[in-house]
C-alpha positions as CSV (number, residue, x, y, z in Angstrom):
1,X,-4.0,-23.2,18.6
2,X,-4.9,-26.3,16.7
3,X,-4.5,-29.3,19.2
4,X,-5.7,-33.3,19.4
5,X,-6.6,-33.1,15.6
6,X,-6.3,-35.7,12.7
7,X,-5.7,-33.9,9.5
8,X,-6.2,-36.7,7.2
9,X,-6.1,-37.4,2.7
10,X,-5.6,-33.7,1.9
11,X,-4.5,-32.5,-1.3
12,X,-1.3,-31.0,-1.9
13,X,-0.7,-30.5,2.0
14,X,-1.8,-31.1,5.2
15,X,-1.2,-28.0,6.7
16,X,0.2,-24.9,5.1
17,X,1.3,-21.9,7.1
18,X,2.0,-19.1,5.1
19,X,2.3,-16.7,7.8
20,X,1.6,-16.1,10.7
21,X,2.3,-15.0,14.8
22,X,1.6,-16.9,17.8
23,X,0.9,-20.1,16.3
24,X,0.4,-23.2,17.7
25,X,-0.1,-27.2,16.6
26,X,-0.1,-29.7,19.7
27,X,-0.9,-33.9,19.2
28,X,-1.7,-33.6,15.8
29,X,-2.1,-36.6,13.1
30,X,-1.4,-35.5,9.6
31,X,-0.9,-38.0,7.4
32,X,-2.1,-39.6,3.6
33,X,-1.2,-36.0,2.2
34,X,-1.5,-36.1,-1.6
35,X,-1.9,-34.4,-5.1
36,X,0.0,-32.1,-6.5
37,X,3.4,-31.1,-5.2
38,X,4.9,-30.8,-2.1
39,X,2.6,-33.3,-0.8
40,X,4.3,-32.0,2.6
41,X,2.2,-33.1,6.2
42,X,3.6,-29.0,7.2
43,X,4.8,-26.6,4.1
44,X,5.9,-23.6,5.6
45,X,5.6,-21.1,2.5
46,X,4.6,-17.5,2.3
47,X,3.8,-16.0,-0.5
48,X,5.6,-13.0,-0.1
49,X,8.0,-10.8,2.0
50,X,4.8,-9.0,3.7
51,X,3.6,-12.1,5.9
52,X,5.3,-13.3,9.4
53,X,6.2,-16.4,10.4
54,X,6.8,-15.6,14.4
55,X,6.2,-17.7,17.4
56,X,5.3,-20.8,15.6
57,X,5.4,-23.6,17.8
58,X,4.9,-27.5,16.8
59,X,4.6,-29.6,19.9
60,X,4.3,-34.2,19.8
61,X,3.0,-33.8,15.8
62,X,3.3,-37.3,13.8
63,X,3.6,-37.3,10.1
64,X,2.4,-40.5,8.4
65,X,2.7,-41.5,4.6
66,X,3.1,-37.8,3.3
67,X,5.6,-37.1,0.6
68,X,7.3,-34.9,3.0
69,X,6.8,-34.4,6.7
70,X,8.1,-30.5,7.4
71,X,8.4,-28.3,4.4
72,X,10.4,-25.3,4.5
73,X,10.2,-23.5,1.3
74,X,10.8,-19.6,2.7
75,X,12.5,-18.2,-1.0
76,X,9.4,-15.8,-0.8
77,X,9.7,-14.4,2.8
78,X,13.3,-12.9,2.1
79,X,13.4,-9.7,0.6
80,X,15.5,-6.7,-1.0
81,X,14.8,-4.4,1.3
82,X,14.6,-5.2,4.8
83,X,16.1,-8.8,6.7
84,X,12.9,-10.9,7.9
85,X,12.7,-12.6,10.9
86,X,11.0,-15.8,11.9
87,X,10.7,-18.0,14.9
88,X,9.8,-21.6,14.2
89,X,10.0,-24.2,17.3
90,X,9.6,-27.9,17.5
91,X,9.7,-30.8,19.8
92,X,8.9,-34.0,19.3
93,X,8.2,-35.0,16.1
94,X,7.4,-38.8,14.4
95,X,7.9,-39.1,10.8
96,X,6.3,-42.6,9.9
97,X,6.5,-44.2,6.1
98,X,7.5,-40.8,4.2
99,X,9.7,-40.4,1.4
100,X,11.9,-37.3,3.5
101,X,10.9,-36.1,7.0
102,X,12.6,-32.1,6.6
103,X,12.6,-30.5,3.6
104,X,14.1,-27.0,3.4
105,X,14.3,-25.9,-0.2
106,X,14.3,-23.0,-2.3
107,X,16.6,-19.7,-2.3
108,X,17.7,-19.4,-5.6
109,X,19.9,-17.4,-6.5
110,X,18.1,-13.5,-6.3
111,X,20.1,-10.0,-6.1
112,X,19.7,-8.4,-3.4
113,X,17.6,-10.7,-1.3
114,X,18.8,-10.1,2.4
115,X,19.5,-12.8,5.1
116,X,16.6,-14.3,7.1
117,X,16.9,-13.7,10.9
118,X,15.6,-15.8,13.8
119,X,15.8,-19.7,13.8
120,X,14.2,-23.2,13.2
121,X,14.8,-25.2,16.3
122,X,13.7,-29.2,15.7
123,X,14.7,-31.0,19.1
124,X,13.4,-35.0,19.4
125,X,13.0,-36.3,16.0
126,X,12.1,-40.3,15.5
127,X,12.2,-42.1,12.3
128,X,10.1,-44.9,10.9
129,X,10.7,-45.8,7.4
130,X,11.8,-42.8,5.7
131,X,14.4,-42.8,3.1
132,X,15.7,-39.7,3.5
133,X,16.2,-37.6,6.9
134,X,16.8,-34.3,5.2
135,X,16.7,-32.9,2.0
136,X,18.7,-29.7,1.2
137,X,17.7,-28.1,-2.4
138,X,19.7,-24.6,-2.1
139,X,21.6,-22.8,-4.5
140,X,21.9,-19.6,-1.9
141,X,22.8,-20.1,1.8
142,X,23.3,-16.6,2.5
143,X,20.0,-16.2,3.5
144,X,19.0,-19.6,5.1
145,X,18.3,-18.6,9.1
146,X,19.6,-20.3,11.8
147,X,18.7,-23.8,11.5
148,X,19.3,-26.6,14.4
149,X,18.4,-30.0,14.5
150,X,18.8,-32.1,17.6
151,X,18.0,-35.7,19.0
152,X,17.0,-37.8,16.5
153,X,16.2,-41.4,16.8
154,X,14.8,-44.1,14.4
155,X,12.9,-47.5,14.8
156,X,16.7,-48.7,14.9
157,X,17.7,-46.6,17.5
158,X,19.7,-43.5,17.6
159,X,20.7,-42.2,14.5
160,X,24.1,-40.5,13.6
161,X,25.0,-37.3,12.2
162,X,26.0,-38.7,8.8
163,X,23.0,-41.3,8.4
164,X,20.7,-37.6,9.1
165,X,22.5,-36.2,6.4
166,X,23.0,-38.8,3.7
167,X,22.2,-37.1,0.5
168,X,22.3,-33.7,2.2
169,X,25.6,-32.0,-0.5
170,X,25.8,-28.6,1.5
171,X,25.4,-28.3,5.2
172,X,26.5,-24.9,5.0
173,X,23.7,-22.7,7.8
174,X,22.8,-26.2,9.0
175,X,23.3,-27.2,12.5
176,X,22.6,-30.9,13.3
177,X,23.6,-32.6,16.6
């Protein structure tokens, strides 16, 4: 459990999770992330198929002048030989003065790779000066798991389904409500 914590000028990212079970990040601060690339406040990225990413829970976590607030690069996790699961869950997030709150990237194009199982459940998202809601880089949305945005709100008010997704080509294993 990491909880009330300011995670503040990192280099390349705030927080990394590369694996892991039974994780947990309550009223957390993670902001002037920078450096070398992502720059993300969260990068979720395991290095391999041999990790888990299960039970991860992010609970009232604000994201301030990072790159990117959530990072999903998971191209690693899937493998040949067996489907992967994860379980990533998250409430109530604030994105404030980043270039893209949700980044889900990666899965190029590998024989063989199997579908990732599980989800990513985001519910209560608010935006304050962020250019772009989502970015989608993808060339292979076999594998993406199930992936389901859901209230989202900006310093406007609420936002629609279309201004989430501007920019977004593919919303192909996407869910956004």
């Amino acid at each position: 459990v990491i909880e009330n914590v300011v995670v503040d000028f990192n280099r390349r990212n705030g927080v990394t999770i590369a694996g892991g079970e039974n994780i947990q990040i309550k009223n957390a601060l993670i902001s002037n992330t920078f450096g070398t690339q992502p720059k993300s406040g969260i990068d979720f990225e395991p290095d391999n198929g041999n990790h888990q990413l299960k039970n991860i829970s992010l609970r009232d976590v604000t994201f301030f002048n990072n790159a990117f607030g959530l990072n999903f690069y998971l191209n690693s996790y899937a493998v040949h030989n067996k489907n992967k699961t994860l379980n990533i869950d998250a409430n109530n997030l604030t994105f404030k003065d980043q270039i893209t709150a949700l980044v889900i990237y990666g899965f190029e194009k590998k024989p063989n790779k199997l579908p990732l199982l599980g989800q990513i459940t985001i519910n209560g998202v608010h935006l304050e000066n962020v250019n772009n809601p989502i970015h989608k880089s993808m060339e292979d949305f076999k594998i993406l798991p199930k992936f389901s945005i859901s209230n989202w709100s900006a310093n406007k008010g609420k936002i629609n389904r279309n201004e989430m997704l501007k920019g977004v080509k593919n919303t192909r294993g996407l869910e956004v409500k």
